[in-house]
ChimeraX commands (.cxc) that place a marker at each C-alpha (Angstrom):
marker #1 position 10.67,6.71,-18.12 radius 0.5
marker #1 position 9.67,7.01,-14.29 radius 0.5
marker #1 position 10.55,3.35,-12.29 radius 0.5
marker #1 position 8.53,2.16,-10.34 radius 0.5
marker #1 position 8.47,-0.44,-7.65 radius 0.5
marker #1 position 5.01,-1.68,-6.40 radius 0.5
marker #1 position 3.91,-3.99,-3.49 radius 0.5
marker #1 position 1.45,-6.47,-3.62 radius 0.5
marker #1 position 0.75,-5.67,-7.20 radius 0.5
marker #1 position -1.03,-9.00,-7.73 radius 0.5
marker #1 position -4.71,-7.54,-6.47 radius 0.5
marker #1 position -6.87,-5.12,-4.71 radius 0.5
marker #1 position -5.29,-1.37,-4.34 radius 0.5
marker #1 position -1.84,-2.51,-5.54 radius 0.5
marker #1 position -2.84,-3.50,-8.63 radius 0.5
marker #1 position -5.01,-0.44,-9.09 radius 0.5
marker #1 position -2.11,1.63,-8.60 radius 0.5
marker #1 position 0.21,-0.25,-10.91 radius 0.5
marker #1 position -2.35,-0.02,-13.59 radius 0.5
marker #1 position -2.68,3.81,-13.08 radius 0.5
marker #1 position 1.13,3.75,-13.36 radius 0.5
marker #1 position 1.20,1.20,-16.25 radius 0.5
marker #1 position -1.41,4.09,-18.23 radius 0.5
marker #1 position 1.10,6.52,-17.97 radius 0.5
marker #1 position 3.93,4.12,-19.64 radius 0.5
marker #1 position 6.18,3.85,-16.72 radius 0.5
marker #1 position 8.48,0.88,-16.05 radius 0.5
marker #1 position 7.66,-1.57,-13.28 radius 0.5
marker #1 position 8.43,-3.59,-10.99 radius 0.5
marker #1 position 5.51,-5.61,-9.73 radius 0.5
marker #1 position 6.02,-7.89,-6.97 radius 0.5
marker #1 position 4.01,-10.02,-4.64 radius 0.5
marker #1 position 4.11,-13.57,-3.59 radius 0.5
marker #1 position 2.09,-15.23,-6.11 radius 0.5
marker #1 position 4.36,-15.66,-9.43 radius 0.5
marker #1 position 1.88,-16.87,-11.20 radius 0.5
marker #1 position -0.40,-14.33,-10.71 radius 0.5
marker #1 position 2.42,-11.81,-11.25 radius 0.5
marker #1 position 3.19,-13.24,-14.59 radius 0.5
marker #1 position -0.85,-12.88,-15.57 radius 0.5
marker #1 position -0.92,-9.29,-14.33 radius 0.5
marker #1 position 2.48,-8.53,-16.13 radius 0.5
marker #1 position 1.15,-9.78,-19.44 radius 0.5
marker #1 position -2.47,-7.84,-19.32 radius 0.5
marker #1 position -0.89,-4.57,-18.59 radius 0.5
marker #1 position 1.89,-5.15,-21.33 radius 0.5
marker #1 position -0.98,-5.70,-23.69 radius 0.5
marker #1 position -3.33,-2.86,-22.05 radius 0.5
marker #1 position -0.43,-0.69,-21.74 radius 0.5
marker #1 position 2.05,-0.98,-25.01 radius 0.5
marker #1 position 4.42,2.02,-23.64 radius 0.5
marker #1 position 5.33,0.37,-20.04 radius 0.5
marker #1 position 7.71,-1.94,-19.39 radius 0.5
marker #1 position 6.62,-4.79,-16.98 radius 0.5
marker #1 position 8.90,-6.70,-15.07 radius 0.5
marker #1 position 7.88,-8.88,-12.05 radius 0.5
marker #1 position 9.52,-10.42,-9.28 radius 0.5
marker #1 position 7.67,-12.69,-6.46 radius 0.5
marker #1 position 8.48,-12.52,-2.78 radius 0.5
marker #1 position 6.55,-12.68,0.78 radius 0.5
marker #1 position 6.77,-9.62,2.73 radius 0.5
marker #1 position 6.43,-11.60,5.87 radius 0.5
marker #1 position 9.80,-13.34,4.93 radius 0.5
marker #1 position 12.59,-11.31,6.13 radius 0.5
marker #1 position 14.64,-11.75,3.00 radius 0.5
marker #1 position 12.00,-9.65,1.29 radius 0.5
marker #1 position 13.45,-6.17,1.27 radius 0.5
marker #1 position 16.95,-7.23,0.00 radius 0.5
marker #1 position 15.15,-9.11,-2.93 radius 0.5
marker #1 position 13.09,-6.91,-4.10 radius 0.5
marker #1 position 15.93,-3.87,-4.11 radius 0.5
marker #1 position 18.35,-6.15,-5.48 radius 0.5
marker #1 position 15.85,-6.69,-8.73 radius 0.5
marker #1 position 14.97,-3.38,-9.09 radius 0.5
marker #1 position 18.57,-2.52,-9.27 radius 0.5
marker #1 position 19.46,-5.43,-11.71 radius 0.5
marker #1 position 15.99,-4.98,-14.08 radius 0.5
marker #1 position 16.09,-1.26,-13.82 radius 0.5
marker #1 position 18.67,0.77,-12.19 radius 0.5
marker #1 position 16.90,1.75,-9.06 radius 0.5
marker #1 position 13.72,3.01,-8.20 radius 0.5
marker #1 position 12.09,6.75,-9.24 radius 0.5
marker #1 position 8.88,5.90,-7.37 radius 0.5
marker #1 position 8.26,3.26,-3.89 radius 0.5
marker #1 position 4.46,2.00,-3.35 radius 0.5
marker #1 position 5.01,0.56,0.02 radius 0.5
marker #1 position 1.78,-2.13,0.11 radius 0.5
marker #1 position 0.70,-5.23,1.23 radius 0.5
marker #1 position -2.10,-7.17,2.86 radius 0.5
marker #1 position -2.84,-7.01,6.14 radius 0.5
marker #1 position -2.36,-9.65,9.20 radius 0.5
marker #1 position -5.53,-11.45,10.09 radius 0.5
marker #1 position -8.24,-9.99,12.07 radius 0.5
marker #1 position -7.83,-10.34,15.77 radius 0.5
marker #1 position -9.14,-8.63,18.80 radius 0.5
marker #1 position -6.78,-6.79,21.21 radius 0.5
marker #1 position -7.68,-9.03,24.01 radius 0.5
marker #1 position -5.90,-11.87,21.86 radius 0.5
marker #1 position -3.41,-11.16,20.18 radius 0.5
marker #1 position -0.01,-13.31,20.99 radius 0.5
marker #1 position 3.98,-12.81,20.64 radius 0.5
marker #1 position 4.32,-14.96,17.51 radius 0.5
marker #1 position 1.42,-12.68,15.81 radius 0.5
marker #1 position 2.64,-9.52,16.66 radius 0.5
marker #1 position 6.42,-11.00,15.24 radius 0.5
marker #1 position 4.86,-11.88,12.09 radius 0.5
marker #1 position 2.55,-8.51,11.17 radius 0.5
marker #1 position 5.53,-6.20,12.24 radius 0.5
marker #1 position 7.83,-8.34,9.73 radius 0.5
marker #1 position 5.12,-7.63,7.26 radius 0.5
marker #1 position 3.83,-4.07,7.63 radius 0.5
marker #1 position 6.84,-2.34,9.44 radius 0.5
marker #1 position 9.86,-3.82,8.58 radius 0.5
marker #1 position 9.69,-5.12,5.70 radius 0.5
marker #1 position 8.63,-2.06,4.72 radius 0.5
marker #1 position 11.25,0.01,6.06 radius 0.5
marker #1 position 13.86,-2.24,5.50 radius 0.5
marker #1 position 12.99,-2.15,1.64 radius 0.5
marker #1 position 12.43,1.68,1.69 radius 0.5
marker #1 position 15.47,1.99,3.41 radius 0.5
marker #1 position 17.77,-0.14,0.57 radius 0.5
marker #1 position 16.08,2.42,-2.60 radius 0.5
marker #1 position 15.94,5.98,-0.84 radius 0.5
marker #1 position 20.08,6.44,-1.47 radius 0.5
marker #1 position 19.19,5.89,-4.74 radius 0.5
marker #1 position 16.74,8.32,-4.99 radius 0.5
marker #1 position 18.74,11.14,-2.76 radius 0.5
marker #1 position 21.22,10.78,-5.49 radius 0.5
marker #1 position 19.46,11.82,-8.38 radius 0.5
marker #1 position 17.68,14.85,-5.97 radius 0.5
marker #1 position 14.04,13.06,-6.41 radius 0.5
marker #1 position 12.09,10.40,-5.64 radius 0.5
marker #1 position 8.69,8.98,-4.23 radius 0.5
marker #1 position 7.73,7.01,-1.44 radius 0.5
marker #1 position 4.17,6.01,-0.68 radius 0.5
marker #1 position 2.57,4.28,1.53 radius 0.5
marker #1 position -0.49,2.40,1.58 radius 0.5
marker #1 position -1.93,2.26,5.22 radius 0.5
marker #1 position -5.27,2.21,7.10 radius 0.5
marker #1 position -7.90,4.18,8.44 radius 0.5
marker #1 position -6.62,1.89,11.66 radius 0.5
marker #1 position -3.87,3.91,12.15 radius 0.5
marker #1 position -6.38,7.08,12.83 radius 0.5
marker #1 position -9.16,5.35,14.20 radius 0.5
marker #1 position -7.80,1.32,15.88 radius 0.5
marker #1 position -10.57,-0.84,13.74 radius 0.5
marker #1 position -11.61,-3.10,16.89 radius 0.5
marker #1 position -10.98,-6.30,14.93 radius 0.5
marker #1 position -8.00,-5.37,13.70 radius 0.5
marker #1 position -5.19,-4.68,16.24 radius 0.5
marker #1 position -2.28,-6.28,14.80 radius 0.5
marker #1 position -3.05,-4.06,11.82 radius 0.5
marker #1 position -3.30,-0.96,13.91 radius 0.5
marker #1 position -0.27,-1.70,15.40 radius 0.5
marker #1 position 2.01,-2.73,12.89 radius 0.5
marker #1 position 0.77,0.05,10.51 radius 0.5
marker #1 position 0.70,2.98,13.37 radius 0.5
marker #1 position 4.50,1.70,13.57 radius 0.5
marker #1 position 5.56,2.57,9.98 radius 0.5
marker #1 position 3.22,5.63,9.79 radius 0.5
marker #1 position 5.63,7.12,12.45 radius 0.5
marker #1 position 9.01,5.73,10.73 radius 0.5
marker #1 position 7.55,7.13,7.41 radius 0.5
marker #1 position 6.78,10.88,9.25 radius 0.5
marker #1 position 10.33,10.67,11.01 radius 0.5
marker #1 position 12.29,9.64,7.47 radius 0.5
marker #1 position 10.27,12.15,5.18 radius 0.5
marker #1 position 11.84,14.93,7.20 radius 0.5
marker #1 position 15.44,13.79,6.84 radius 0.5
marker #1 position 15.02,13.40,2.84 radius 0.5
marker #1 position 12.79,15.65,1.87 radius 0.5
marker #1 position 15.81,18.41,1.66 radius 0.5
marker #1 position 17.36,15.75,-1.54 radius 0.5
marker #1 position 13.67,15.77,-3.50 radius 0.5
marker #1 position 12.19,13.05,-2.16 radius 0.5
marker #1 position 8.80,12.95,-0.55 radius 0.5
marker #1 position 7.28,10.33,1.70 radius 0.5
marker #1 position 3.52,10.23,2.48 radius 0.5
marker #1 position 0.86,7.72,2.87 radius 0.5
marker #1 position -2.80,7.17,1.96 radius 0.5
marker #1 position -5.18,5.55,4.19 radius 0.5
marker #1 position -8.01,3.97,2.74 radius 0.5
marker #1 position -11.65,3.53,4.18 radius 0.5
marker #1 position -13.95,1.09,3.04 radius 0.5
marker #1 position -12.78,0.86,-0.83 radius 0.5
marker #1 position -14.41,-1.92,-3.20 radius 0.5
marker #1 position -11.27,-4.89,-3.26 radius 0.5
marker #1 position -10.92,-8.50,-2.05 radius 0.5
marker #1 position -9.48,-7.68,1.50 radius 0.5
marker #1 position -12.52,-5.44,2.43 radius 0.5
marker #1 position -14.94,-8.28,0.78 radius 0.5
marker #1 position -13.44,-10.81,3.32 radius 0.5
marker #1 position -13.74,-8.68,6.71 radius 0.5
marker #1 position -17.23,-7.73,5.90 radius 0.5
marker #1 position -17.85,-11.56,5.40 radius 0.5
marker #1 position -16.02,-11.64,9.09 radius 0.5
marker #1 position -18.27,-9.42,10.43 radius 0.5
marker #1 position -21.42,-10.80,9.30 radius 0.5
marker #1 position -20.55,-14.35,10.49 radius 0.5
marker #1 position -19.90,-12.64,13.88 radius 0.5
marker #1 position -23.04,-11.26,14.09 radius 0.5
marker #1 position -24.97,-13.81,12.68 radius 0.5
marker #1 position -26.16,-11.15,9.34 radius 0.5
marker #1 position -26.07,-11.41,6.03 radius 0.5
marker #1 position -23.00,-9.79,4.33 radius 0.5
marker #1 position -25.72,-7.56,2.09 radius 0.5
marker #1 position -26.65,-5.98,5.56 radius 0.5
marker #1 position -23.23,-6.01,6.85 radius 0.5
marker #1 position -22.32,-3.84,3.74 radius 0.5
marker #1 position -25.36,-2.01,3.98 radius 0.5
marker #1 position -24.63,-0.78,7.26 radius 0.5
marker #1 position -20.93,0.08,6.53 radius 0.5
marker #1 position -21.79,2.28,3.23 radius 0.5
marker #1 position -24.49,3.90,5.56 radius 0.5
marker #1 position -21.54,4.85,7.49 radius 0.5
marker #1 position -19.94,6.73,4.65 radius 0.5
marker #1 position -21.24,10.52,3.97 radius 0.5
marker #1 position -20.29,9.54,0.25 radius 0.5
marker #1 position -22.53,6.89,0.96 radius 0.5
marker #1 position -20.95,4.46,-1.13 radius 0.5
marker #1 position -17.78,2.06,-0.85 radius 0.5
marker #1 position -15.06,3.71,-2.95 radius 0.5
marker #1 position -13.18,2.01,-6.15 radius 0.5
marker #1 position -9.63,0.94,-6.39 radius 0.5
marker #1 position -9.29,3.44,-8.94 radius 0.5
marker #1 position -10.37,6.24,-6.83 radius 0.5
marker #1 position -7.66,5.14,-4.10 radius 0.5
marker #1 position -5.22,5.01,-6.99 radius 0.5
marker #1 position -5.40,8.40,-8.30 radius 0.5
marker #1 position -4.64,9.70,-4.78 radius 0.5
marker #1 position -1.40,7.71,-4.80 radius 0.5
marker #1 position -0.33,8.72,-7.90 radius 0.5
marker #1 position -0.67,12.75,-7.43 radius 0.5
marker #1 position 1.59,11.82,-4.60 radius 0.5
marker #1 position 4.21,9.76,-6.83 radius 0.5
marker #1 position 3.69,12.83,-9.84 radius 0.5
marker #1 position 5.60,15.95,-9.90 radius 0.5
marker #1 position 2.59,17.78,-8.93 radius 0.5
marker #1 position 2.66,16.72,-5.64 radius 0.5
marker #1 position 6.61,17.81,-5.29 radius 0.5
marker #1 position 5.54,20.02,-2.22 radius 0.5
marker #1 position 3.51,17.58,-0.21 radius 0.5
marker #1 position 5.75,15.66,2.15 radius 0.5
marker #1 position 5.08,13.70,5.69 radius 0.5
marker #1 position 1.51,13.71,5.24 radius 0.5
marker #1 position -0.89,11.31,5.37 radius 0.5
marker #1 position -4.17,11.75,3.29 radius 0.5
marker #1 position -7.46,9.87,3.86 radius 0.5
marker #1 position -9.40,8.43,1.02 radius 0.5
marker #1 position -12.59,7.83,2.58 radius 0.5
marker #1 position -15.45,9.15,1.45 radius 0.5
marker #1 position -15.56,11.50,4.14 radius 0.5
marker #1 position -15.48,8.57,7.03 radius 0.5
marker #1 position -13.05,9.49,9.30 radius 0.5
marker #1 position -15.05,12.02,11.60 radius 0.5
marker #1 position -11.70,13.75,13.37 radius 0.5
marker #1 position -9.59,16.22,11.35 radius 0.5
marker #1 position -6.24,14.55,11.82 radius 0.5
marker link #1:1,2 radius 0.2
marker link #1:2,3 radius 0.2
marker link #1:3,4 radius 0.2
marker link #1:4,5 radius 0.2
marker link #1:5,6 radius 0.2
marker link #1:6,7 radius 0.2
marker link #1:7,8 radius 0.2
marker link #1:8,9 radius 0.2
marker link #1:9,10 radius 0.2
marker link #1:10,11 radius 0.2
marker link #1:11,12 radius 0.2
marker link #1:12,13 radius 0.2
marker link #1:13,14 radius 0.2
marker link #1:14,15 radius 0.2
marker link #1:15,16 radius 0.2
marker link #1:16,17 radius 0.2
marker link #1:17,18 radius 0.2
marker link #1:18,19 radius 0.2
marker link #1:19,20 radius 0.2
marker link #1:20,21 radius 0.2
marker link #1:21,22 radius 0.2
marker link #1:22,23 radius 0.2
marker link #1:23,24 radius 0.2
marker link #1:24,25 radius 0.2
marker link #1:25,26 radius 0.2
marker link #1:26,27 radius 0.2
marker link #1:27,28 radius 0.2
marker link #1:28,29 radius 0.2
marker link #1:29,30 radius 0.2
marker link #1:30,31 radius 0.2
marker link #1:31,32 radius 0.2
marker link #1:32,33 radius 0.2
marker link #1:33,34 radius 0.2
marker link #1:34,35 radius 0.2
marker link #1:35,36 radius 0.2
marker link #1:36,37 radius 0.2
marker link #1:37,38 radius 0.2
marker link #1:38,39 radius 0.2
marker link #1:39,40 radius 0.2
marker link #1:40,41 radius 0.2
marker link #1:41,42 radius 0.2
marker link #1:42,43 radius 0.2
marker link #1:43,44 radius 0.2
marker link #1:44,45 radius 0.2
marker link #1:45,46 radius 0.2
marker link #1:46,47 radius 0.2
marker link #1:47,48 radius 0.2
marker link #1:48,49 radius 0.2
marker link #1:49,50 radius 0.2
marker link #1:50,51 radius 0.2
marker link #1:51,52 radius 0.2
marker link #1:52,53 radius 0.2
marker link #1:53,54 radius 0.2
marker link #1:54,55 radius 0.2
marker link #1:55,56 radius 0.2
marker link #1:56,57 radius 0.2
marker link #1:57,58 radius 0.2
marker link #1:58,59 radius 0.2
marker link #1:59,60 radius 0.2
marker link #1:60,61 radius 0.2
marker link #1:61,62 radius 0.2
marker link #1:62,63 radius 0.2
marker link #1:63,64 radius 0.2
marker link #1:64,65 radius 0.2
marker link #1:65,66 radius 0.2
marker link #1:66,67 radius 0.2
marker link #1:67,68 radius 0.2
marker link #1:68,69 radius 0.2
marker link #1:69,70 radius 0.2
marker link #1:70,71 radius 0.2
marker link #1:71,72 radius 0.2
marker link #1:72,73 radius 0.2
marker link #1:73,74 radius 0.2
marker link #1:74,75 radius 0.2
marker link #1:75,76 radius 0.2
marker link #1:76,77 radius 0.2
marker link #1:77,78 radius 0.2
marker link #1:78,79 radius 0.2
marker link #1:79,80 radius 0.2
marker link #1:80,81 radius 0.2
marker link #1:81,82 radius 0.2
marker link #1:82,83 radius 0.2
marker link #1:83,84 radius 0.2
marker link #1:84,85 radius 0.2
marker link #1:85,86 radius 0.2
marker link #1:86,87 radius 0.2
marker link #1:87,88 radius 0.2
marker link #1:88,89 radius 0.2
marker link #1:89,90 radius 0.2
marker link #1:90,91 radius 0.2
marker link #1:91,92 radius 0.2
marker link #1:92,93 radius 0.2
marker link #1:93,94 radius 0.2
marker link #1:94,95 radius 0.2
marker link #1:95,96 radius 0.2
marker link #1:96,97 radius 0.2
marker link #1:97,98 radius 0.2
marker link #1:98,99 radius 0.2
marker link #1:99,100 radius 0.2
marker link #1:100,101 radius 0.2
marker link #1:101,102 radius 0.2
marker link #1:102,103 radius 0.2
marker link #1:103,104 radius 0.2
marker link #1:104,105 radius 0.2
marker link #1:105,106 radius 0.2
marker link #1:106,107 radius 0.2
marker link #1:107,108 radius 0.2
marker link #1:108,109 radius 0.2
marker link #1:109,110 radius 0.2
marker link #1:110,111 radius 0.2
marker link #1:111,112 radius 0.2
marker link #1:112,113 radius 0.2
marker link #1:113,114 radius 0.2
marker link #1:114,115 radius 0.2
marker link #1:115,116 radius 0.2
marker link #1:116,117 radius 0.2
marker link #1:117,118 radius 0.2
marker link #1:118,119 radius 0.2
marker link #1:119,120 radius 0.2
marker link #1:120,121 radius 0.2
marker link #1:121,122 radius 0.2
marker link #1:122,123 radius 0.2
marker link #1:123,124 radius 0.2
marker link #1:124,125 radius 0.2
marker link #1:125,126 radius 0.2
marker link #1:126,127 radius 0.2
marker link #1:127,128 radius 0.2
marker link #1:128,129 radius 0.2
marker link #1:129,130 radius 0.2
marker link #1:130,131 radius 0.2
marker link #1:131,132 radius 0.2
marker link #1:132,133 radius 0.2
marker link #1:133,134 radius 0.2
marker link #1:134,135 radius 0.2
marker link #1:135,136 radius 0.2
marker link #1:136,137 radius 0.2
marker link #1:137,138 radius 0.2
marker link #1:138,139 radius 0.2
marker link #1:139,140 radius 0.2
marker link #1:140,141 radius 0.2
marker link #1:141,142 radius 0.2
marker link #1:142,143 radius 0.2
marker link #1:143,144 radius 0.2
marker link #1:144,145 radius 0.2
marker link #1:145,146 radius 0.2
marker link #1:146,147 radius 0.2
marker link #1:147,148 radius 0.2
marker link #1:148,149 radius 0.2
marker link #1:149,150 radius 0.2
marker link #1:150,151 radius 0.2
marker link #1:151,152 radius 0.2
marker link #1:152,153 radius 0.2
marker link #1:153,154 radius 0.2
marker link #1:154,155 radius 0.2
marker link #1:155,156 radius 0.2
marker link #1:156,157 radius 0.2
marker link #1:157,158 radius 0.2
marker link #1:158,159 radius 0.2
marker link #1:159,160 radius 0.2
marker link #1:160,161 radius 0.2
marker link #1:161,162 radius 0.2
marker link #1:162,163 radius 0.2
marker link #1:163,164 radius 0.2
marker link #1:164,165 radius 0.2
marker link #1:165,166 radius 0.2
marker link #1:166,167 radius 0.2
marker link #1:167,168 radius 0.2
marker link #1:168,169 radius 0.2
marker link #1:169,170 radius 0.2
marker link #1:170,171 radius 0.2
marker link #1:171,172 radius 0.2
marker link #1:172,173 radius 0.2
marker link #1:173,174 radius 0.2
marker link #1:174,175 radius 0.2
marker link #1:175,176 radius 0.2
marker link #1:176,177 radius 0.2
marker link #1:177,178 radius 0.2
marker link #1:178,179 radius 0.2
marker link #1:179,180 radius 0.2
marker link #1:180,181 radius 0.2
marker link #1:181,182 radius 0.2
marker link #1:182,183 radius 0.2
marker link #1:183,184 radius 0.2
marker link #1:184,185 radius 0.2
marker link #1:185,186 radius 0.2
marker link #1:186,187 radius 0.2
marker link #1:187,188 radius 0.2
marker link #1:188,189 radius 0.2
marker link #1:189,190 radius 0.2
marker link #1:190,191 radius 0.2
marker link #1:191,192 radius 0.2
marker link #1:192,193 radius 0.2
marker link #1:193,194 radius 0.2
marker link #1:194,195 radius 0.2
marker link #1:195,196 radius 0.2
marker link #1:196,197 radius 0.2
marker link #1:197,198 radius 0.2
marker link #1:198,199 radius 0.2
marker link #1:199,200 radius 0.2
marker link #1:200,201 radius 0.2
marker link #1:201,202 radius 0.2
marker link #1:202,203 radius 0.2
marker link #1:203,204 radius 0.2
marker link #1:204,205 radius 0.2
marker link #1:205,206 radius 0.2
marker link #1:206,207 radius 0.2
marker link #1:207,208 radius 0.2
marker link #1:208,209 radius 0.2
marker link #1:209,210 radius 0.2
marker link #1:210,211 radius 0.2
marker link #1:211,212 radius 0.2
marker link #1:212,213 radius 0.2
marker link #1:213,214 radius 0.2
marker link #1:214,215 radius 0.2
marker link #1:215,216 radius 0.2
marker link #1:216,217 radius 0.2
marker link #1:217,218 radius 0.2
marker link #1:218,219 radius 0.2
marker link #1:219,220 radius 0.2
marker link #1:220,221 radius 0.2
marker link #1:221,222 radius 0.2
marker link #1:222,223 radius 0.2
marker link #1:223,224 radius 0.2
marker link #1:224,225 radius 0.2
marker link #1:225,226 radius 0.2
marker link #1:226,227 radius 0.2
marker link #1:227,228 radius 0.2
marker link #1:228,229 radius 0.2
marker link #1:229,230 radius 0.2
marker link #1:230,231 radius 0.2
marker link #1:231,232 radius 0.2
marker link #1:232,233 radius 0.2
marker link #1:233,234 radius 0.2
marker link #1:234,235 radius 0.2
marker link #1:235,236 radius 0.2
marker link #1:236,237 radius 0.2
marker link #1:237,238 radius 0.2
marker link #1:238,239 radius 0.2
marker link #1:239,240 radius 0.2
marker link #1:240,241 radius 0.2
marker link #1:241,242 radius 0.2
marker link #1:242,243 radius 0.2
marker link #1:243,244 radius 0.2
marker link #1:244,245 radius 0.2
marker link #1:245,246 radius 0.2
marker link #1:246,247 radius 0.2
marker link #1:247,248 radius 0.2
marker link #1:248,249 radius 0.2
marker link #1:249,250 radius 0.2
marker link #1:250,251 radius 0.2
marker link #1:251,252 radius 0.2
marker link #1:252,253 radius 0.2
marker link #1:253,254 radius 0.2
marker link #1:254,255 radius 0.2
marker link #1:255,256 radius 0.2
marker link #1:256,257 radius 0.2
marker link #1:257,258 radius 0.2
view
């Protein structure tokens, strides 16, 4: 049974990819920073999914005790991790023009080394046994800076190159590291900056989203469970060959071929 170990499994893409996982009767370990909503999640995918094993453990990413928490339970609940979905919400919007030291502090604790730190505690694990997973879940920000979003873009763009640097050194043991960087898929998070956006520019969040899917050759916003099949051909055996590469799911958005 593959172990897995996903981030910000709570909601949005995280959850989407834990279901995906959950389908396929792993055993995971969900974490987030909402318990309770943990617990909820846990249950429905235990009932959904009678093959999986569910086991949950809360922390905040932003809270540099994080990493060694969440390594320390997936050693005690399941002797390590197979599989690493390296995910969590993003920082609050904020221009470039005004961003500030303390911000900057608290969305590199929370996208970059938190991240790393955690990644960093499971990959010995995963050298030992000659395979393993690590994926990422990042932003079209760290292709194309979203204007809105620079603590984001930076915090994200930071990992992306610790993730390309590390995937190298490993990928000799069986382990791959890549990340996926979503466009404008269907969750919570995306819900919220369009409502952002149309606030800032005094329009309706139907024309906000209007716009935006216009945007899109797919013409449409994409569902979690699109995003979540990309991640898991990365996690699967199938993807054993793909390594330091970071794959847009998109729709087609992202106009450059990098």
């Amino acid at each position: 049974m593959t172990r897995v170990v996903v981030g910000g499994a709570s909601s949005g893409l995280g959850l989407a990819i834990a279901e995906g996982f959950a389908a396929s009767g792993a055993e995971l370990l969900l974490w987030a920073r909402n318990r309770d909503r943990l617990e909820e999640t846990a249950e429905r995918l235990r009932v959904e999914h009678p093959a999986a094993t569910v086991h949950v453990a809360a922390a905040d990413a932003s809270c540099p005790a994080a990493a060694e928490q969440i390594a320390g339970a997936a050693t005690a609940l399941m002797g390590g991790a197979d599989v690493l979905i390296l995910n969590a919400g993003g920082p609050p919007p904020c221009p470039p023009d005004r961003t500030d030291a303390q911000g900057w502090r608290s969305a590199l604790q929370l996208l970059t080394v938190t991240p790393i730190d955690l990644a960093t505690r499971l990959l010995p694990g995963m050298r030992a046994q000659g395979w393993g997973r690590v994926v990422a879940v990042l932003s079209s920000g760290v292709r194309e800076p979203l204007p809105e979003l620079a603590y984001s873009n930076g915090a994200r763009s930071a990992l992306t190159a610790w993730l390309k640097t590390i995937s190298a050194t490993v990928a000799s043991d069986g382990v791959t590291v890549n990340g996926v960087l979503p466009g404008r898929i269907d969750t919570a998070r995306v819900a919220a900056l369009d409502a952002g956006r149309a606030e800032r520019e005094g329009r309706s969040v139907a024309e906000v989203r209007a716009a935006s899917a216009a945007a899109i050759p797919a013409g449409r916003y994409g569902e979690p469970r699109e995003f979540a099949a990309v991640a898991l051909f990365l996690a699967s055996e199938a993807g054993s060959y793909v390594t330091g590469s970071f794959l847009s799911c998109d729709g087609g958005q992202a106009r450059g071929t990098w």
